[in-house]
C-alpha positions as CSV (number, residue, x, y, z in Angstrom):
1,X,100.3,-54.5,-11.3
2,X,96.9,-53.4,-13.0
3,X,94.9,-51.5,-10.4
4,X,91.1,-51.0,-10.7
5,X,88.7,-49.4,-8.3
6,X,85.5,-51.4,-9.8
7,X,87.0,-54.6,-8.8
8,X,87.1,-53.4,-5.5
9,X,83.3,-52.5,-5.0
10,X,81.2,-54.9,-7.6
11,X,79.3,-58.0,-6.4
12,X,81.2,-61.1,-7.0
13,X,79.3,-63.7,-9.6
14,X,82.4,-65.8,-10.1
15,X,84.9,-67.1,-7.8
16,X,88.1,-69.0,-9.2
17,X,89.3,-71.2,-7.0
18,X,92.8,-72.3,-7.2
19,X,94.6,-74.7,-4.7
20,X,98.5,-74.5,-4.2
21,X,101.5,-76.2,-3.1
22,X,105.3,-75.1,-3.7
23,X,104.2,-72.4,-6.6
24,X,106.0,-69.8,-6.2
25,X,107.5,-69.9,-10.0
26,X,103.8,-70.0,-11.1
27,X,102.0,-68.1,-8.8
28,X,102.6,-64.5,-9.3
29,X,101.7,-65.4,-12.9
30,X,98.9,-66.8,-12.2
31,X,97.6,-63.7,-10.0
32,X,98.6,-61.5,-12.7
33,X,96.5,-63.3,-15.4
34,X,93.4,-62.9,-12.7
35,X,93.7,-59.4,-12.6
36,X,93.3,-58.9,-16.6
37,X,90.2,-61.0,-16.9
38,X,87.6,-58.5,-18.7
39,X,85.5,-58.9,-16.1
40,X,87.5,-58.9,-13.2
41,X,84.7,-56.7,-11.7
42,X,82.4,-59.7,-10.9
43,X,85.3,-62.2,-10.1
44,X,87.2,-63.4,-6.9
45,X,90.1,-65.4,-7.0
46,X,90.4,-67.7,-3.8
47,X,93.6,-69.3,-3.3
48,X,94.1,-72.3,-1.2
49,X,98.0,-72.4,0.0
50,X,99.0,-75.5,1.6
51,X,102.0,-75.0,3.4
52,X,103.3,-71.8,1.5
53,X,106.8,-71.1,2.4
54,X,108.1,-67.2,2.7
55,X,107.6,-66.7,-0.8
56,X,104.4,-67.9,-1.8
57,X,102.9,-66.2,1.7
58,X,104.8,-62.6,0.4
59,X,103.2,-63.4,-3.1
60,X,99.5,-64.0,-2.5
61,X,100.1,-61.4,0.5
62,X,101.0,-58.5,-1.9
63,X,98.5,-59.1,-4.2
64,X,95.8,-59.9,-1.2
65,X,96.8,-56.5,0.3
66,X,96.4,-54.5,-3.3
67,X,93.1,-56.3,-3.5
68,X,91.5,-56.9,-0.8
69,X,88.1,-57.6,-2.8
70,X,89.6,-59.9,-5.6
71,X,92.0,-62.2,-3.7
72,X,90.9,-64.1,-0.8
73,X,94.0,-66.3,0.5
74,X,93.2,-69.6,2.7
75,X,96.5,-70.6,4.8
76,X,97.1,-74.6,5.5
77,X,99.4,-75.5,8.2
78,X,99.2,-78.9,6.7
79,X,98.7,-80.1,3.1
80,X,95.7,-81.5,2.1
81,X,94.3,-83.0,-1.2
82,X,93.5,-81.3,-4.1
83,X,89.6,-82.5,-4.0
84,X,89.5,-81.4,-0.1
85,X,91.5,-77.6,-1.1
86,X,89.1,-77.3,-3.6
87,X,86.0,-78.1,-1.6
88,X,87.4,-75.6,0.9
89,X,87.8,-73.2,-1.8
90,X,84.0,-74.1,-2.5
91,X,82.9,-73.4,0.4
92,X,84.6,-70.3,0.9
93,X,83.0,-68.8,-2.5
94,X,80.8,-65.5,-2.6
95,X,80.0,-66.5,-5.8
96,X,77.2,-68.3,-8.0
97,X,79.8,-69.4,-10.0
98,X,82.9,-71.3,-9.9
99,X,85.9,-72.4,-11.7
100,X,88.7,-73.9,-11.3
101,X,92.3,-72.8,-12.3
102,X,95.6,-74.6,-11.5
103,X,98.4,-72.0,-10.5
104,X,100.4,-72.9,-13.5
105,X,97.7,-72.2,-16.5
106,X,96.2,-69.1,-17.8
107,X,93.2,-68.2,-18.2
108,X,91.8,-66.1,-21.6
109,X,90.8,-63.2,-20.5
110,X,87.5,-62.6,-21.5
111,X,86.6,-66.8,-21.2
112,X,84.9,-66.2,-18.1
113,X,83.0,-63.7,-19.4
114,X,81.8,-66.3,-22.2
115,X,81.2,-68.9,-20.1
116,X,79.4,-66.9,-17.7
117,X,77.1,-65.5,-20.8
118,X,76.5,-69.6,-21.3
119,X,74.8,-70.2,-18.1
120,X,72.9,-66.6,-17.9
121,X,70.8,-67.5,-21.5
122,X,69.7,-70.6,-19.4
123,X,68.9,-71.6,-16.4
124,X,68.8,-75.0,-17.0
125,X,72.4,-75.1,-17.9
126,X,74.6,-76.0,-14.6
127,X,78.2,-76.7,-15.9
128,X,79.8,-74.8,-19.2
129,X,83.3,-75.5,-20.6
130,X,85.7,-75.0,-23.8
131,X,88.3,-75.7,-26.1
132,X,91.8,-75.1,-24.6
133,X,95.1,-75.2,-25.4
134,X,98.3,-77.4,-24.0
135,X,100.9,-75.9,-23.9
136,X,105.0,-77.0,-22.5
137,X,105.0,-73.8,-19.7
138,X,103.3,-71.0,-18.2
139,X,102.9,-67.9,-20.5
140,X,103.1,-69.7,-23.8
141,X,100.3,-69.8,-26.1
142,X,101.6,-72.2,-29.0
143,X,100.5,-76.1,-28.2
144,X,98.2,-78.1,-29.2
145,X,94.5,-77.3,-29.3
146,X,92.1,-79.5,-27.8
147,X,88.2,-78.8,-29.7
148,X,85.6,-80.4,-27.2
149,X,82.6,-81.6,-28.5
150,X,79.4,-80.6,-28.1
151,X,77.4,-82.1,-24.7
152,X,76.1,-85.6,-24.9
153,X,75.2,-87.1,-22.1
154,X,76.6,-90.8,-22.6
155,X,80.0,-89.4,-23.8
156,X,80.6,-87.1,-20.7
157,X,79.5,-89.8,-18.2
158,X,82.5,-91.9,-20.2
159,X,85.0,-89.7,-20.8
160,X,86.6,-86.4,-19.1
161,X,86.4,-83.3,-21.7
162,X,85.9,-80.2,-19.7
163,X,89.0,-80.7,-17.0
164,X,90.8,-77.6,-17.3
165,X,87.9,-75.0,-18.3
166,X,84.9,-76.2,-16.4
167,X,82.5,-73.7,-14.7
168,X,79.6,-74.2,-12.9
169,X,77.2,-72.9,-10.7
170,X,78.3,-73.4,-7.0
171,X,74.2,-74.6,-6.2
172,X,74.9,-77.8,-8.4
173,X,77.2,-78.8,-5.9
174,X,74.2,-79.0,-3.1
175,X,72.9,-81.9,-5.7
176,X,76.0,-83.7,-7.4
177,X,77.7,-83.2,-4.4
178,X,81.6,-81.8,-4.0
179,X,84.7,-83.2,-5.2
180,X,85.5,-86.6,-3.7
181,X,88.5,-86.0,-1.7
182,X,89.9,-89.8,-2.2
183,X,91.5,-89.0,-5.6
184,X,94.5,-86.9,-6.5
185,X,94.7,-86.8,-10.0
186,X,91.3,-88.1,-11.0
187,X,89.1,-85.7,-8.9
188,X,88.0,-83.5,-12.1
189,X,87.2,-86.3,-14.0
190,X,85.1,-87.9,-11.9
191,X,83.2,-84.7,-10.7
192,X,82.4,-84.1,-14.3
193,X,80.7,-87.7,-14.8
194,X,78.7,-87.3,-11.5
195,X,77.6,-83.8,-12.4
196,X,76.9,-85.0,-16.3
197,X,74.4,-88.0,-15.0
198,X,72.2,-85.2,-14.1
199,X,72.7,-81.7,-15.1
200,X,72.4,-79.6,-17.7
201,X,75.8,-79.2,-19.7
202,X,76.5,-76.6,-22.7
203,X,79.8,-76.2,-24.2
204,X,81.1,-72.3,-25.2
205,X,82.8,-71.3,-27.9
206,X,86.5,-70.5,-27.9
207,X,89.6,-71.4,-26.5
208,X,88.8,-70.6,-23.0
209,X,92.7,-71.1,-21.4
210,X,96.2,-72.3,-21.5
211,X,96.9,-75.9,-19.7
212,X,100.3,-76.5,-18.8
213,X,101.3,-79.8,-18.7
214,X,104.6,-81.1,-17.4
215,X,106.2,-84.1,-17.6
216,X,106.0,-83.9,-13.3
217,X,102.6,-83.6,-12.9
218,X,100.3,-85.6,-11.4
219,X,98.2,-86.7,-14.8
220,X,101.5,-87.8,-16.5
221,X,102.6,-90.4,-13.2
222,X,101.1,-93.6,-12.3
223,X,98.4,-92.2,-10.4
224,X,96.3,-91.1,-13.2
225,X,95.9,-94.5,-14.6
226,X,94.8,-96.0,-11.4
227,X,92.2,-93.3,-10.5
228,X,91.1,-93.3,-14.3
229,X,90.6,-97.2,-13.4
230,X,88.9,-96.4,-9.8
231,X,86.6,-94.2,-11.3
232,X,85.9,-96.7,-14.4
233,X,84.6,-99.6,-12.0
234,X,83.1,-96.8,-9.6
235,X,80.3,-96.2,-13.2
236,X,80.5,-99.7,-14.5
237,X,83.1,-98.3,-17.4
238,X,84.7,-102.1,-17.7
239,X,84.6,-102.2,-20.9
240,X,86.9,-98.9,-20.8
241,X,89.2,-100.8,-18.6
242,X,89.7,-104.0,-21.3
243,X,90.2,-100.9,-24.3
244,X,92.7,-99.1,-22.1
245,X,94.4,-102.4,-20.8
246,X,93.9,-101.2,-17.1
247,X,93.7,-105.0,-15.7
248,X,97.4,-104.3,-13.8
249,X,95.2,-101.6,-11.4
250,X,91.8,-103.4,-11.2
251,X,92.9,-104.5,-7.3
252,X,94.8,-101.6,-6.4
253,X,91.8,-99.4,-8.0
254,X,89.1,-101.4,-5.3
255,X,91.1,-100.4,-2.1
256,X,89.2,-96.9,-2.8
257,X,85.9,-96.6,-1.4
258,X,84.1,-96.7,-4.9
259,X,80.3,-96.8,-3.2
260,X,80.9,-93.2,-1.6
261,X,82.4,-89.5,-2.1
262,X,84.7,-88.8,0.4
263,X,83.4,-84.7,0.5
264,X,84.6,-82.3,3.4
265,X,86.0,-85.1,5.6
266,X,82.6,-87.0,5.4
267,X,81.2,-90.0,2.9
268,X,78.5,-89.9,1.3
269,X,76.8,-93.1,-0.3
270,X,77.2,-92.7,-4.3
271,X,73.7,-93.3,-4.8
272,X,72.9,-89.9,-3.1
273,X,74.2,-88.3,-5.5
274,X,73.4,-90.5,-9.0
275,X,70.0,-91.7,-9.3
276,X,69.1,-95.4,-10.1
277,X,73.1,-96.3,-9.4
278,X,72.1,-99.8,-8.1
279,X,70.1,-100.2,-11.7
280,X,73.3,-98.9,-13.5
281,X,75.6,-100.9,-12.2
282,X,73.1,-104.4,-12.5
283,X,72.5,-103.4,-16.1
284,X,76.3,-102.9,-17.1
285,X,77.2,-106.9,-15.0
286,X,77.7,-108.5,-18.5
287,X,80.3,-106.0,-19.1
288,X,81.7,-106.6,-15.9
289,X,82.2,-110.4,-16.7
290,X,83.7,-109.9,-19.4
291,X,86.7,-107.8,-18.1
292,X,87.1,-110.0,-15.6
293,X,87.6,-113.3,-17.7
294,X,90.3,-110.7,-20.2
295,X,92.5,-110.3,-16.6
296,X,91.9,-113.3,-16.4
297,X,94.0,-114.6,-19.5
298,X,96.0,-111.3,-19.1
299,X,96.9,-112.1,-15.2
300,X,98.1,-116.0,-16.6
301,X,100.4,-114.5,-19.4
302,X,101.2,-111.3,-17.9
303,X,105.3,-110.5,-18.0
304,X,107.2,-111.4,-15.0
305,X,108.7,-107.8,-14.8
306,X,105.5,-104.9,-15.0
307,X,106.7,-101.4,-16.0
308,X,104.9,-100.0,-13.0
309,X,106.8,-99.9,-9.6
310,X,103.4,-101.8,-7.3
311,X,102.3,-100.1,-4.7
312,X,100.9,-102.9,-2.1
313,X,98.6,-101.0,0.2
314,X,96.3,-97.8,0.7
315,X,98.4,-96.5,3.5
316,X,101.6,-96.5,1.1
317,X,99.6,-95.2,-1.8
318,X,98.2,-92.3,-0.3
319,X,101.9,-91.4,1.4
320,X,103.2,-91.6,-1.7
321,X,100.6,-89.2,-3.5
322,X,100.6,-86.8,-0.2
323,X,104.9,-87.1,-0.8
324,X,105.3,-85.7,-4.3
325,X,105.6,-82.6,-5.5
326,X,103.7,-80.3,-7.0
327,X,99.8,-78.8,-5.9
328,X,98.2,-80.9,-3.0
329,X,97.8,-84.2,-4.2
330,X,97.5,-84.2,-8.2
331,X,98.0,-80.8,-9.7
332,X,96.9,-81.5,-13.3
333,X,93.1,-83.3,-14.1
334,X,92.7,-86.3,-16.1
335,X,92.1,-84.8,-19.2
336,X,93.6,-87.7,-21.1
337,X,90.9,-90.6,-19.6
């Protein structure tokens, strides 16, 4: 274990927030990586564990005790969701940064460093993100790379691009507001089209980590679909819904509260947060009709037999999401809306 007396006396710019549950094959890695980030000097890590068991808590402990100054570790009695760890994790942060990084990805190790040189050369620029890599598993570097484009504003309020490399500074928050704690797998993406109505995006350059995904995870289940469809009629994306064929969650999808952000156990009306929402919504109402009449026809010829299991209320959706493995209700982002 790489120890370093800066890291234990620098003022902390950055703080990674990372939100566990049942890690322990990925979590010692994912300290590790922390600890040879080039500028581990001005970074903290702040892990959220929901219900560690013996192992995780000797884990995080160990690493907690060698650096007291680097990893801050929040214990849960009780799991929680992913939106409401990482809000936790938000509030928790001494930096004016933060980032997100899932226990089972690795980070490059000077990306924070680049990212961070991104939102110092302007102060306009709130949210910075990059190209990154999916891999199979933790530690391997060959996959497929995923080049994001550069900012536009209609594109990013359509489509989630920076999941796994976003960072931003922890003041935006006070404006877009925090993560909304109803969705599991979808939280990222929808964070990223509140923020994007708004603020001032700018992309770096570089692969900035390695995203593991897993066939288990929550982005490859049924939950992503239905979130990416919840968040869809939440911005008036229908005519998303009709390319992507999403008419099977439409219903399901409206059982969420799509007119407020569930953030640190409180709601919050959207419009707070996005200007002129009322306006957007009206202006996209063609759209709207249109999906609906394509159900419609698809509802009157749709097979007998769907290849998703239904889920028939709210109650048994959310035990279901709150049931599965993996981190705290949707380890992986959307990346693939």
């Amino acid at each position: 274990m790489r120890r370093d007396g800066d890291a234990l006396s620098a003022e902390k710019r950055l703080s990674v927030i990372t939100s566990a549950f049942r890690t322990a094959p990925n979590i010692r890695a994912c300290c590790e990586s922390i600890l040879e980030l080039t500028n581990l000097d001005e970074v903290e890590s702040v892990l959220v564990m929901n219900e560690p068991d013996e192992i995780e808590q000797a884990i995080v402990e160990e690493f907690r005790e060698a650096y007291p100054d680097v990893f801050t570790v929040i214990g849960l009695t009780e799991r929680e969701s992913i939106g409401a760890s990482i809000n936790r994790g938000i509030r928790a942060a001494r930096g004016e940064f933060c980032a997100l990084l899932d226990a089972d990805d690795v980070r490059v190790a000077d990306s924070f460093a680049r990212e961070i040189a991104t939102l110092d050369a302007d102060d306009q620029v709130d949210f910075t993100y990059g190209d990154f890599i999916i891999v199979p598993s933790q530690g391997s570097q060959d996959g497929q790379r995923v080049v994001t484009p550069e900012f536009n504003r209609e594109e990013f309020t359509r489509s989630c691009v920076a999941s796994p490399t976003q960072l931003f500074r922890k003041s935006m928050v006070d404006r877009v507001g925090g993560f909304d704690e109803q969705f599991c797998s979808g939280g990222d993406y929808e964070f990223q089209i509140r923020a994007a109505m708004s603020c001032g995006f700018r992309r770096t350059e570089g692969v900035m980590c390695y995203y593991t995904r897993a066939g288990g995870s929550a982005s490859a289940t049924r939950m992503q679909p239905l979130e990416r469809t919840a968040i869809e009629l939440r911005y008036g994306l229908y005519d998303k819904i009709v390319e992507l064929e999403g008419y099977q969650f439409v219903d399901e999808a409206r059982e969420y509260r799509l007119d407020a952000v569930l953030s640190n156990g409180e709601w919050h009306p959207i419009d707070q947060y996005v200007p002129g929402y009322a306006e957007l919504l009206a202006g996209r109402a063609a759209l709207l009709e249109a999906m609906e009449a394509r159900r419609a026809r698809w509802t009157r010829w749709r097979p007998l037999t769907s290849r998703w299991e239904p889920v028939s209320s709210l109650g048994q959706r959310i035990a279901r999401r709150l049931g599965s493995s993996g981190a705290p209700a949707g380890e992986k982002g959307s990346s693939d809306a």
